[in-house]
N, C-alpha and C positions, 0 to 999 in steps of 0.2 A: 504494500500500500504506500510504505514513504517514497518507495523510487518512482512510482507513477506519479503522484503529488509534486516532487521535486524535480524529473522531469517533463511537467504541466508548465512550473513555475520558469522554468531554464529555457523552453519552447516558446512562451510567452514575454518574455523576456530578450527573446534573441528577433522574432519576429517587430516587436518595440523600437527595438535599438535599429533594426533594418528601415524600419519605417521614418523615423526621428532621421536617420541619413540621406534618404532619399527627398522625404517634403520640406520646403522651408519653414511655410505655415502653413494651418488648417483653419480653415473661416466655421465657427456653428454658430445656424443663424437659426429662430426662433419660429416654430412653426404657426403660433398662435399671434392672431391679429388682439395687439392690447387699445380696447378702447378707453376713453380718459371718460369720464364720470360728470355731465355736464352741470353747471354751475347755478344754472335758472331753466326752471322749465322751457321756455322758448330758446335755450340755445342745442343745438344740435352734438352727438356724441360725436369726436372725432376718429373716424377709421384709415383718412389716408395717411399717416404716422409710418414710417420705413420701421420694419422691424430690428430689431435691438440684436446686433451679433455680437461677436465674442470671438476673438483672435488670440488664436495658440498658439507661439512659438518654441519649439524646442529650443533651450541653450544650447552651446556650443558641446557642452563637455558630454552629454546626454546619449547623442546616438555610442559614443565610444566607451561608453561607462555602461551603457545597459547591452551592448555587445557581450562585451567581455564577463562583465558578472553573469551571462546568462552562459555563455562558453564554458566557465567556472563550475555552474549548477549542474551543465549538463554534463561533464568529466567527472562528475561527482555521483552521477547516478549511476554510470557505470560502474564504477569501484563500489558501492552496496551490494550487498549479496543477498541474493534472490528469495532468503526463507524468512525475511523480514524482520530481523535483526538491523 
C-alpha cells in the first residue's frame, strides 16, 4: 500500500514539475456571471461586468524542484519491498 501511495505522490509530482516547465502562466477565469445588488429599486442589476480571473504563475525554482523531489519519491518506491514493510 505505501509504494502505491508514494509512487501516486512521485507520479504527481513529476507530471507538476513537467507542467510548471512547459507553461508560463495559466489564466482561471470565473464561470459564474457576479451581478452587483442594485441600490434603489429603479436602478437596474449590472451583468455586463468582465468576469474576475486569477493569474498563476509558477516561480522560477518550481518546475526544477518538483522535478526532482518527484524523481526522488519515485527511486524510493523502488527500493520498498513489496510485502509492505
Amino acid at each position: 500500500m505505501w509504494r502505491a501511495f508514494f509512487a501516486a505522490i512521485g507520479a504527481a509530482l513529476l507530471i507538476l514539475g513537467g507542467e510548471c516547465l512547459v507553461v508560463e502562466k495559466a489564466v482561471l477565469a470565473s464561470s459564474q456571471e457576479q451581478a452587483t445588488a442594485p441600490t434603489s429599486p429603479f436602478d437596474e442589476p449590472q451583468l455586463n461586468q468582465p468576469p474576475a480571473r486569477r493569474e498563476l504563475r509558477p516561480p522560477e525554482w518550481a518546475p526544477w524542484s518538483l522535478l526532482s523531489a518527484g524523481a526522488v519519491i519515485m527511486l524510493y518506491t523502488f527500493t520498498l519491498r513489496r510485502d509492505g514493510e
